[in-house]
The first five atom37 places (N, CA, C, CB, O) and aatype in JSON, in Angstrom:
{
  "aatype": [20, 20, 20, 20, 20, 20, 20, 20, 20, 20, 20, 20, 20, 20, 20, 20, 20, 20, 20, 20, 20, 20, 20, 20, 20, 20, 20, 20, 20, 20, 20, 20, 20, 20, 20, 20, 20, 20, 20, 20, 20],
  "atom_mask": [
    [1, 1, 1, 1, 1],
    [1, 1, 1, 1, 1],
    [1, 1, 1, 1, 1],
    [1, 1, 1, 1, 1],
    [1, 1, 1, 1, 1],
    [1, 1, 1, 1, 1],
    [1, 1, 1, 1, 1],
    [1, 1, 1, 1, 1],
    [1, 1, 1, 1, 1],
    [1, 1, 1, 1, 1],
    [1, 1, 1, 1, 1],
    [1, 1, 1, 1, 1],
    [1, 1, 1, 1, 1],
    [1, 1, 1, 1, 1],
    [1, 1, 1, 1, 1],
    [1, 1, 1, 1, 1],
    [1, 1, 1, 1, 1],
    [1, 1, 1, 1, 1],
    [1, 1, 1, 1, 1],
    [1, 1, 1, 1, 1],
    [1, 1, 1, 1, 1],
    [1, 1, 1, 1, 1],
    [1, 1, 1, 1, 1],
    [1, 1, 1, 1, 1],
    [1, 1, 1, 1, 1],
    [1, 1, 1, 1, 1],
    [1, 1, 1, 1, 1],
    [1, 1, 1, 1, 1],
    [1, 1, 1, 1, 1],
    [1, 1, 1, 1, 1],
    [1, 1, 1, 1, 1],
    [1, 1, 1, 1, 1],
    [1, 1, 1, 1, 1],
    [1, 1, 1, 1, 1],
    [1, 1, 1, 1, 1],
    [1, 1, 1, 1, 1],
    [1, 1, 1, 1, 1],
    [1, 1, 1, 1, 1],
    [1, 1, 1, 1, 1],
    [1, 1, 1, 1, 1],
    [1, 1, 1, 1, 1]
  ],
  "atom_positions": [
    [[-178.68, 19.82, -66.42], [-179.04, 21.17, -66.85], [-179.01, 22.06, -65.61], [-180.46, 21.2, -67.55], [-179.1, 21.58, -64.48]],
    [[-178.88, 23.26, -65.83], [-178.09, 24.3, -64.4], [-179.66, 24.37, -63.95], [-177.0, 26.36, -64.81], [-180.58, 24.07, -64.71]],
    [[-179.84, 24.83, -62.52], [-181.33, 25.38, -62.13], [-181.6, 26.94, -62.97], [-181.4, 25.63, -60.2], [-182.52, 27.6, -63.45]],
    [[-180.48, 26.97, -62.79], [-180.66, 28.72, -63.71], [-182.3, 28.59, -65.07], [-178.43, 29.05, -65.17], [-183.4, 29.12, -65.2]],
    [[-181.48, 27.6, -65.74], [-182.23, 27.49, -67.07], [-183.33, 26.5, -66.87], [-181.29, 27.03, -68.29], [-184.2, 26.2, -67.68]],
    [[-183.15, 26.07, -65.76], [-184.68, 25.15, -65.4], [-186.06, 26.03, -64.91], [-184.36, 24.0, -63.93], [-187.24, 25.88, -65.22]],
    [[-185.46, 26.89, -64.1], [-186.13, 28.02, -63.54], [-186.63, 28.81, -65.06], [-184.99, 29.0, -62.41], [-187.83, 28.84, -65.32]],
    [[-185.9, 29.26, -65.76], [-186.3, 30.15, -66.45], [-187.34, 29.28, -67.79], [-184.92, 31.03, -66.86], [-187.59, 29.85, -68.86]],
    [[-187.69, 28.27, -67.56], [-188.33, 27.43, -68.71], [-189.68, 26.95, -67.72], [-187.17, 25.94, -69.43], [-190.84, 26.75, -68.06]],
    [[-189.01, 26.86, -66.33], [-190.68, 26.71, -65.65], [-191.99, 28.38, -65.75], [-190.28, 26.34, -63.47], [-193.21, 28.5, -65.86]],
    [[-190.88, 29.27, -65.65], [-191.34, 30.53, -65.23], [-191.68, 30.89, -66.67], [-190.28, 31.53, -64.37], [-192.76, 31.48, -66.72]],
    [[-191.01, 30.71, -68.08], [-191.58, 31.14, -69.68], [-193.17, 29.9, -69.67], [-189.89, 30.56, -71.4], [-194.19, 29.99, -70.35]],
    [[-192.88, 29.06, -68.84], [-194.26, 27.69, -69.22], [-195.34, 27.7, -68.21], [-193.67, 25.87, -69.12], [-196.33, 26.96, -68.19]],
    [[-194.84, 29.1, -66.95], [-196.37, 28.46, -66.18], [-196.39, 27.8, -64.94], [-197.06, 27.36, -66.99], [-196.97, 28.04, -63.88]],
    [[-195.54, 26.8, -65.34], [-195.37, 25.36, -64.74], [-194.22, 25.75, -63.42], [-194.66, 24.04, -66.13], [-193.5, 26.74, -63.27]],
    [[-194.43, 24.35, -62.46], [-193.83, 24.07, -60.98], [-192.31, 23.58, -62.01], [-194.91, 22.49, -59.66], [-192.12, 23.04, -63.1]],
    [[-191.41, 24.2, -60.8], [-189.97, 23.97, -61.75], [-189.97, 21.76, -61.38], [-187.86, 25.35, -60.64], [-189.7, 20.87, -62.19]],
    [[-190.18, 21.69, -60.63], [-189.99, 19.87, -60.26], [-190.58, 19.5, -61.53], [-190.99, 19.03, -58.7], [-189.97, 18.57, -62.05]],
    [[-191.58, 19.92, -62.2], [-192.36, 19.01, -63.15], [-190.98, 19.54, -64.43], [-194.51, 19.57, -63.49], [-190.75, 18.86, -65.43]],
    [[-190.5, 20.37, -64.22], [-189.46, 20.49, -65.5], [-188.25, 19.76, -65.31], [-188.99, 21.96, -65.8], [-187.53, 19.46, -66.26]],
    [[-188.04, 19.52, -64.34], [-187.11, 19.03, -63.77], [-186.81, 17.25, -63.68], [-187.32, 19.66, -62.63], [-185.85, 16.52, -63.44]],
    [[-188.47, 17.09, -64.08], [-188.57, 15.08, -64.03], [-188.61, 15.02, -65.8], [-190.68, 14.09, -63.02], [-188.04, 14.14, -66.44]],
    [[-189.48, 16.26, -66.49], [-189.13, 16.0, -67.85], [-187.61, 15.75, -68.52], [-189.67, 17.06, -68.45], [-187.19, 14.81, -69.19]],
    [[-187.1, 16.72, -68.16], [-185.89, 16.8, -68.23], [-184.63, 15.42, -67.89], [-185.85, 17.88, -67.43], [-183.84, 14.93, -68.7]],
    [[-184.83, 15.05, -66.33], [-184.61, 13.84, -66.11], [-184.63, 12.75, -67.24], [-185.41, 13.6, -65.22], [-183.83, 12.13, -67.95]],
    [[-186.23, 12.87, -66.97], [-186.7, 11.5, -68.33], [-186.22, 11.71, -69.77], [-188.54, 11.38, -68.65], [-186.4, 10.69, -70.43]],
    [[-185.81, 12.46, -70.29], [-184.89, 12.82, -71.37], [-183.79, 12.38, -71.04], [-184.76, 14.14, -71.68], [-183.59, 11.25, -71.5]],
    [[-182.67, 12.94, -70.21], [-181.45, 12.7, -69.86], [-181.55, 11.04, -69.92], [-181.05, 13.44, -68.42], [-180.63, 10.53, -70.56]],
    [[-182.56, 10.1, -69.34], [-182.27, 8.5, -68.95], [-182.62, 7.87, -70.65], [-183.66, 7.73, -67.37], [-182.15, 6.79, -70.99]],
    [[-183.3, 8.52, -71.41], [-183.46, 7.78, -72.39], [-184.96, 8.05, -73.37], [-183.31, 6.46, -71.74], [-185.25, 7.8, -74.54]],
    [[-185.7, 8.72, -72.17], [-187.33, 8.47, -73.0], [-187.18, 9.69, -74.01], [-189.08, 8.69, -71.79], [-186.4, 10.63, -74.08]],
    [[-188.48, 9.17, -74.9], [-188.62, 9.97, -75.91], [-190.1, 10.78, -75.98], [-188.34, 9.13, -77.07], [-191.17, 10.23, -75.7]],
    [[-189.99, 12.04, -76.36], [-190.77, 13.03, -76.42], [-192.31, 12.45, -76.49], [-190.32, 13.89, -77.56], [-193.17, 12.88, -75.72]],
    [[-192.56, 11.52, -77.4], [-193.84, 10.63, -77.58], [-193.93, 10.02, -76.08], [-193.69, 9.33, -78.9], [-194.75, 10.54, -75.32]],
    [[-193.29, 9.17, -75.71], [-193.28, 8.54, -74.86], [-193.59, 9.41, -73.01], [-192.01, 7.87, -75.27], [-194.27, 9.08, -72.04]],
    [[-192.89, 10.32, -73.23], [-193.86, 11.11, -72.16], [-195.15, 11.99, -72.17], [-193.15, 11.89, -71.63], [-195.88, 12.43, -71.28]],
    [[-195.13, 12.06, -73.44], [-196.49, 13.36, -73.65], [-197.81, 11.56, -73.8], [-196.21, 15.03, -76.1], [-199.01, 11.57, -74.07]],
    [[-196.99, 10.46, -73.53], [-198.37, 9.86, -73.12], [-198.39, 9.51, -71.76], [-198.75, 8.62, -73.88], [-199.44, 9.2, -71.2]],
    [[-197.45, 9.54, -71.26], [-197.84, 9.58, -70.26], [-198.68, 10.72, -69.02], [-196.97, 9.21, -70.13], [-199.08, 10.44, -67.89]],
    [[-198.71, 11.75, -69.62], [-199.19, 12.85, -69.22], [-200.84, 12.43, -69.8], [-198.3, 14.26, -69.85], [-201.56, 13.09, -69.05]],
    [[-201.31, 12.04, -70.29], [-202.47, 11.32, -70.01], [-203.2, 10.62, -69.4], [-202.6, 10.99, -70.35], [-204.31, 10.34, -69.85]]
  ]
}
């Protein structure tokens, strides 16, 4: 995904662009949406 649109989804969320950037990752390798929102616990 370009930084363009990484930037602009950290900056609509708040959030440090790296933390969008490992979600993103972890999507691209395989995990699934469940599977990280537990890990954020």
């Amino acid at each position: 995904m370009s930084d363009k649109i990484i930037n602009a989804i950290a900056n609509e969320l708040n959030v440090k662009v790296i933390q969008v950037s490992q979600a993103v990752q972890m999507l691209d390798d395989g995990s699934t949406v469940f599977f990280i929102l537990r890990l954020r616990k």
